[in-house]
C-alpha positions, -999 to 999 in steps of 0.1 A, spaced: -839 -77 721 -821 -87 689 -789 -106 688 -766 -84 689 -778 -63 723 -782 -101 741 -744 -110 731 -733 -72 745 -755 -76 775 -734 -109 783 -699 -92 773 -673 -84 803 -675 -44 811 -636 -41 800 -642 -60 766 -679 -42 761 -660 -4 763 -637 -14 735 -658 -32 714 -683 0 715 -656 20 708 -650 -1 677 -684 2 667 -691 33 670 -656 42 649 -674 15 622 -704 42 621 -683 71 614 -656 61 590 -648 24 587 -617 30 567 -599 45 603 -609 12 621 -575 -11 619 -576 -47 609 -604 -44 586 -606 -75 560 -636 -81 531 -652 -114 537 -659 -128 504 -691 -140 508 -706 -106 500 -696 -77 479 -698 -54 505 -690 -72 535 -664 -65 556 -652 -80 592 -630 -64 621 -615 -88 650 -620 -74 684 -601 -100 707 -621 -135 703 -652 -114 686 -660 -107 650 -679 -79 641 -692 -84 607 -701 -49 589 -716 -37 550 -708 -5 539 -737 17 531 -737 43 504 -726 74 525 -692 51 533 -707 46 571 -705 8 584 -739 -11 590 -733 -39 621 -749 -68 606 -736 -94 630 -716 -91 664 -705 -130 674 -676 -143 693 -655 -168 669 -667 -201 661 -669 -225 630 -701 -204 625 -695 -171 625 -699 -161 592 -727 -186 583 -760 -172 573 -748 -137 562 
């Protein structure tokens, strides 16, 4: 089980539905997604805020989102990318 799966296995059922939704909205066409900023560590980076979460996403070549990190907000959130 990588990290993401073990922080949605914890995740409340209300919060989980929504953040799926997000996600899966990431996969098809990120641009639709609302509230999506470019983190300047990487070129292609980009984050969405879901409530207290961060999902942190790249952009592949087809213009789908990759999840590379799901995390609820902390100072370290966007360490380690």
């Amino acid at each position: 089980m990588n990290e993401i799966e073990k922080l949605l296995s914890k995740i409340k059922k209300k919060d989980l539905k929504f953040l799926l939704l997000v996600i899966r909205q990431l996969h098809k066409d990120y641009t639709k997604v609302p509230g999506v900023k470019k983190i300047i560590v990487g070129k292609f980076f980009f984050r969405v805020r879901v409530d207290n979460y961060r999902i942190i996403f790249k952009i592949n070549k087809d213009d789908s989102g990759e999840v590379v990190k799901l995390k609820r907000r902390n100072d370290n959130t966007y360490k380690n990318l």
